[in-house]
C-alpha positions in Angstrom: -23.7 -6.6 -17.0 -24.3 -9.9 -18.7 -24.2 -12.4 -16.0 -25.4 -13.6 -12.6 -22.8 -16.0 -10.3 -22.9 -16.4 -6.7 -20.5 -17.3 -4.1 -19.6 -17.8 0.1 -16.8 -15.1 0.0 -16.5 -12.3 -2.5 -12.2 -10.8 -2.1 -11.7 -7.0 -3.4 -8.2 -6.7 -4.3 -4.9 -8.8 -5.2 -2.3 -7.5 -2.6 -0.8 -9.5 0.2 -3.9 -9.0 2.2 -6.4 -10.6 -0.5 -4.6 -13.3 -2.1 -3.3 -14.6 1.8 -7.5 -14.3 2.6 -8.5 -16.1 -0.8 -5.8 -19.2 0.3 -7.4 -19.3 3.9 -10.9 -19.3 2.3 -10.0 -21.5 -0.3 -8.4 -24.1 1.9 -11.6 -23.7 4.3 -14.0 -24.8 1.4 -15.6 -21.6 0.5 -14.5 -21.5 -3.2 -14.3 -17.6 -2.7 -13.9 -15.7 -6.0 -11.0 -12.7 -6.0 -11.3 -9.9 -8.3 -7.8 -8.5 -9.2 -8.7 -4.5 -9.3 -6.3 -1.9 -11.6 -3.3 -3.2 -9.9 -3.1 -7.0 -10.3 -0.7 -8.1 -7.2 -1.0 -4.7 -5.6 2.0 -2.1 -4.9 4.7 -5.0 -4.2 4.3 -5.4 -7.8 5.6 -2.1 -8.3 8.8 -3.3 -6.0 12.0 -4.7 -7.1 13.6 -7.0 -4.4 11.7 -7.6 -0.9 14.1 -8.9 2.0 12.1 -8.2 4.7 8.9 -11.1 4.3 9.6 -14.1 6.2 10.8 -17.5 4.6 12.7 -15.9 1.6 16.6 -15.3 3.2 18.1 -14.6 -0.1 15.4 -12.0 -0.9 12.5 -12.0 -3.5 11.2 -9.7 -6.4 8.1 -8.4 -5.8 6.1 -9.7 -8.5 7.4 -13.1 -8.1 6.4 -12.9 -4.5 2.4 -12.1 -5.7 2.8 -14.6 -7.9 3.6 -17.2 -5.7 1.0 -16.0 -3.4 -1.9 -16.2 -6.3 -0.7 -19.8 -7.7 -0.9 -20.8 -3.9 -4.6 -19.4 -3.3 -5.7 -21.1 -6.7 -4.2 -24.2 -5.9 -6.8 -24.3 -3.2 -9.6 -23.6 -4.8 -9.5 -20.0 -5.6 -11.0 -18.0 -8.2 -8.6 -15.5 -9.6 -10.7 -12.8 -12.1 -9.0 -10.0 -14.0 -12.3 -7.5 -13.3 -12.6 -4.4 -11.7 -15.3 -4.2 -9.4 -17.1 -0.7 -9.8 -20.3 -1.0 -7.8 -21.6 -1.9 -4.5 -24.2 -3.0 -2.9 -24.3 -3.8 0.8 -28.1 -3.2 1.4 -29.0 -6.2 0.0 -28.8 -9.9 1.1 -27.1 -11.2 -0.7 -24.6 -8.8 -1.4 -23.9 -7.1 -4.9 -20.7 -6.2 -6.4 -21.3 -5.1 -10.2 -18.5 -5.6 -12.4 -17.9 -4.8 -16.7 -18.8 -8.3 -17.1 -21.5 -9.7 -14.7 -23.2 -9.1 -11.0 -22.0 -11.6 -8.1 -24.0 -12.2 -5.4 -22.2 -13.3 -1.9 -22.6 -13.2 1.5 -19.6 -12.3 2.6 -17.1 -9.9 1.0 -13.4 -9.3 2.2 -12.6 -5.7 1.0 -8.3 -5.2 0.8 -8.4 -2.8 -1.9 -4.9 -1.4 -0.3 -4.0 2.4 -0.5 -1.9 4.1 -3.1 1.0 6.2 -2.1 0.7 10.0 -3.5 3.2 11.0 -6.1 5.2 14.2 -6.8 4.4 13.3 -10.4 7.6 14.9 -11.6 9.7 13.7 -14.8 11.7 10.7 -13.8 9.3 9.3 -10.6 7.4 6.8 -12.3 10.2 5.5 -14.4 12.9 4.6 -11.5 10.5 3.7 -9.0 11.9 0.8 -7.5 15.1 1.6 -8.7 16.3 4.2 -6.3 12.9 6.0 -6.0 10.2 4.8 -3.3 7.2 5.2 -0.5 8.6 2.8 2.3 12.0 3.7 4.0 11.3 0.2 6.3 10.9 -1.9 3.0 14.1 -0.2 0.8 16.2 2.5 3.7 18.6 -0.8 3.9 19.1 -1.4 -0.1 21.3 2.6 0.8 23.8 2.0 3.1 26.9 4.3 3.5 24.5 6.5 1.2 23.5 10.1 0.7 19.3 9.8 0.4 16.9 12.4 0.3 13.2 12.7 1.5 10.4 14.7 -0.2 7.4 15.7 2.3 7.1 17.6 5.7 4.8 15.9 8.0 5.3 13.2 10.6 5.9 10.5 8.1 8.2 12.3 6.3 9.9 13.1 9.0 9.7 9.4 10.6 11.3 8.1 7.3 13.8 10.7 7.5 14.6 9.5 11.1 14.2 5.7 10.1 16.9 6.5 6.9 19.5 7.8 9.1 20.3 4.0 10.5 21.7 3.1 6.6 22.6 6.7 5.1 25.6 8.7 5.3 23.4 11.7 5.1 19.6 12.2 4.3 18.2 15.6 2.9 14.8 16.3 3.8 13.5 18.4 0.7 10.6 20.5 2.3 8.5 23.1 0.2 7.7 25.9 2.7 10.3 27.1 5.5 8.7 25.3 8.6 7.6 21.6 8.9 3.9 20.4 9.4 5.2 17.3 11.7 4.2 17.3 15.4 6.6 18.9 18.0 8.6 15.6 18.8 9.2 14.3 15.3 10.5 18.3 14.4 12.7 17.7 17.3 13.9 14.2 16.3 14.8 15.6 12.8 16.3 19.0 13.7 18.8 17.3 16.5 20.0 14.2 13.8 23.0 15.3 12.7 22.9 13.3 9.7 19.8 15.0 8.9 20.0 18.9 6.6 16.3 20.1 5.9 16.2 22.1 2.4 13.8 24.7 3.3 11.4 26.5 0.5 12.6 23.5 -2.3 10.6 21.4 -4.1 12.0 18.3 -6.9 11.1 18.9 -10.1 12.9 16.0 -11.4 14.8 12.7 -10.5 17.7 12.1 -12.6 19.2 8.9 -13.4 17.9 5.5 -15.8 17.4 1.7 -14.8 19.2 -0.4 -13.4 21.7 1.7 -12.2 19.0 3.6 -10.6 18.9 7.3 -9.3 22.0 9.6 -9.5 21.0 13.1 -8.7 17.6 15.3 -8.1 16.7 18.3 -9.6 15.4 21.1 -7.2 14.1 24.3 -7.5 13.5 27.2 -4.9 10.2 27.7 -4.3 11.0 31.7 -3.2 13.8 32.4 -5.6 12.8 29.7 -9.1 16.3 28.8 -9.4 17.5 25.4 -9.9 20.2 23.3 -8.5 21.3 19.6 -8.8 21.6 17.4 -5.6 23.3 14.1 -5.9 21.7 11.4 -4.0 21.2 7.5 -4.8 18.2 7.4 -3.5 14.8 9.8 -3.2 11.9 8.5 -0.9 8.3 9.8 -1.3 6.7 10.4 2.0 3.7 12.8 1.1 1.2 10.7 2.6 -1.1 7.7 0.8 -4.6 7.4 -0.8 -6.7 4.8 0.4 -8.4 3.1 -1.8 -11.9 2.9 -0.3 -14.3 4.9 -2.5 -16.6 1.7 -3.4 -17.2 2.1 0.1 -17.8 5.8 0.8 -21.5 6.1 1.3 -21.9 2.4 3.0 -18.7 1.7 5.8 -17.6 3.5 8.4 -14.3 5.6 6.9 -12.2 8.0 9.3 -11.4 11.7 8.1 -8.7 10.2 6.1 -10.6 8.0 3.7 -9.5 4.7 5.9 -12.2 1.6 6.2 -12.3 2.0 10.1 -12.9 -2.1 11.2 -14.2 -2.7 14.9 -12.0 -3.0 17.7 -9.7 -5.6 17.6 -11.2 -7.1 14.6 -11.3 -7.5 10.9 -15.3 -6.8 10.7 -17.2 -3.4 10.2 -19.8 -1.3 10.7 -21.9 -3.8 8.2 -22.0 -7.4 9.1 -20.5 -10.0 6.8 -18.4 -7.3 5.1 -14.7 -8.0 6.8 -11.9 -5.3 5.8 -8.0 -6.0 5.7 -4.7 -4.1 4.6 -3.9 -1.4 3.6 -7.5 0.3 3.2 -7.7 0.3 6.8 -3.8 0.6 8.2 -2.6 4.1 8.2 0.6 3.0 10.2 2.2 -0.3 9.7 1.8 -0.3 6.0 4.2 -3.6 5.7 2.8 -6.5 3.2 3.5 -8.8 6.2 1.1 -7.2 8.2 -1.4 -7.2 5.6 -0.8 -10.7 5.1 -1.7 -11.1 8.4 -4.7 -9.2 8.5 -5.8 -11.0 5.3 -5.5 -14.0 7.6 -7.7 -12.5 10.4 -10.6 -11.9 7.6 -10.9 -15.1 6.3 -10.9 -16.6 9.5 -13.9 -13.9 10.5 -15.4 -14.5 7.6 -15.7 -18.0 7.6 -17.4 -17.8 11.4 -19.8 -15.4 9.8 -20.8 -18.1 7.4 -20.3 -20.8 9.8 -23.3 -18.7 11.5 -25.5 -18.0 8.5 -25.5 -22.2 8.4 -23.1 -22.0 5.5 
């Protein structure tokens, strides 16, 4: 900690939902200052082609799309840092957020730190994620029509993605470890009467075969009673064990539900401390979409700025 800067409007985070609340701020005049985090551009970065945001017919990679969205912001006025903030504090006016490099004081800070999905963290996952392997049926399911997919997990959302799959799959396997699903009573129904739907009882992947760009070709299984191994062919295998939010900065000082979620006020982007303003992922356990986190990002800025607006900013 070398160095002491202030500003209006502190962003946490460099997903959809900060970089659209560092343009608004920007082109409101508060020269807000956006630190990146550990994943600059946040998880569409980890996404090949998106054809689902609005204004891009033809599609767009991922990481072209962030980068479009953090040339945009700084065009404004926006002040793009590679630093990973690693300390907070909201008892203070004003605020502190303590980074490697200095201490920035501001009185108003947008948290969109975004969630990260779990991994199986099996040979194979990390390397052909985005090329067959993913977290979002809405965002890929349509990249697999006519195809056989598979689904690892066992509660509601792996059973909604399962569901979801069925519109664009010839057939989708839902790979379960234990012999009975943890989803509620209608999704178990949904699943059990699709009949493009098999459940794998008792399995569990141990690896996903296939190499880039082709993408995935086949999983590897194995019986969780018996050991053995088998091979499924699939082009596709989506990870729907749940997500992470990314919200321990804030632990001890926001309100958080039992799931680790940043829990804003009703109808609203603000929370349980005033001035602090909280979009994305970190606080939506059900949309998930980057459009909706866009928008969110959009509903801070706009709250944050009337916070200032009140402070006689």
């Amino acid at each position: 900690m070398t160095d002491l800067e202030h500003t209006p409007v502190a962003i946490i985070g460099s997903g959809p939902a900060g970089l659209t609340a560092a343009i608004y701020t920007a082109r409101a005049n508060l020269k807000p200052i956006l630190m990146h985090g550990p994943l600059p551009g946040g998880q569409l970065t980890t996404t090949t082609e998106v054809e689902n945001f609005p204004g891009f017919p033809d599609g767009i990679q991922g990481p072209e799309l962030m980068s479009l969205m953090e040339k945009q912001a700084v065009r404004f006025g926006a002040t793009i840092r590679q630093e990973l903030v690693t300390e907070v504090d909201l008892s203070v006016r004003p605020f502190r957020l303590t980074t490697p490099q200095k201490t920035l004081l501001c009185d108003s800070v947008i948290v969109a730190t975004g969630a990260t999905p779990r991994a199986l963290g099996i040979p194979g996952e990390k390397e052909l994620t985005g090329f067959g392997v993913s977290t979002c049926a809405t965002c890929d399911g349509a990249f697999f029509r006519n195809e056989v997919i598979a689904v690892s997990g066992g509660g509601d959302s792996a059973c909604e993605e399962a569901h979801f799959l069925t519109r664009f799959a010839s057939k989708v396997y839902l790979i379960h470890r234990r012999d009975e699903l943890r989803a509620s009573k209608i999704m178990q129904d949904r699943v059990m009467n699709n009949p493009k739907i098999e459940i794998l009882w008792n399995s569990v992947v141990t690896e996903v075969q296939g190499k880039r760009p082709e993408g995935v070709t086949a999983l590897t299984l194995k019986n969780t009673l018996s050991g053995e191994t088998s091979t499924l062919p699939c082009a596709a295998l989506f990870v729907a064990i749940g997500h992470t939010p990314n919200s321990g900065l804030f632990r001890d000082t926001l309100t958080l539900d039992e799931n680790g979620y940043i829990v804003p006020n009703p109808n609203s982007t603000t929370t349980s401390v005033p001035g602090v303003f909280v979009c994305g992922d970190v606080q939506d356990h059900v949309f998930r979409q980057a459009i909706t986190a866009a928008g969110s990002g959009c509903m801070a800025a706009i709250e944050a700025e009337r916070y200032l607006e009140g402070l006689g900013e």
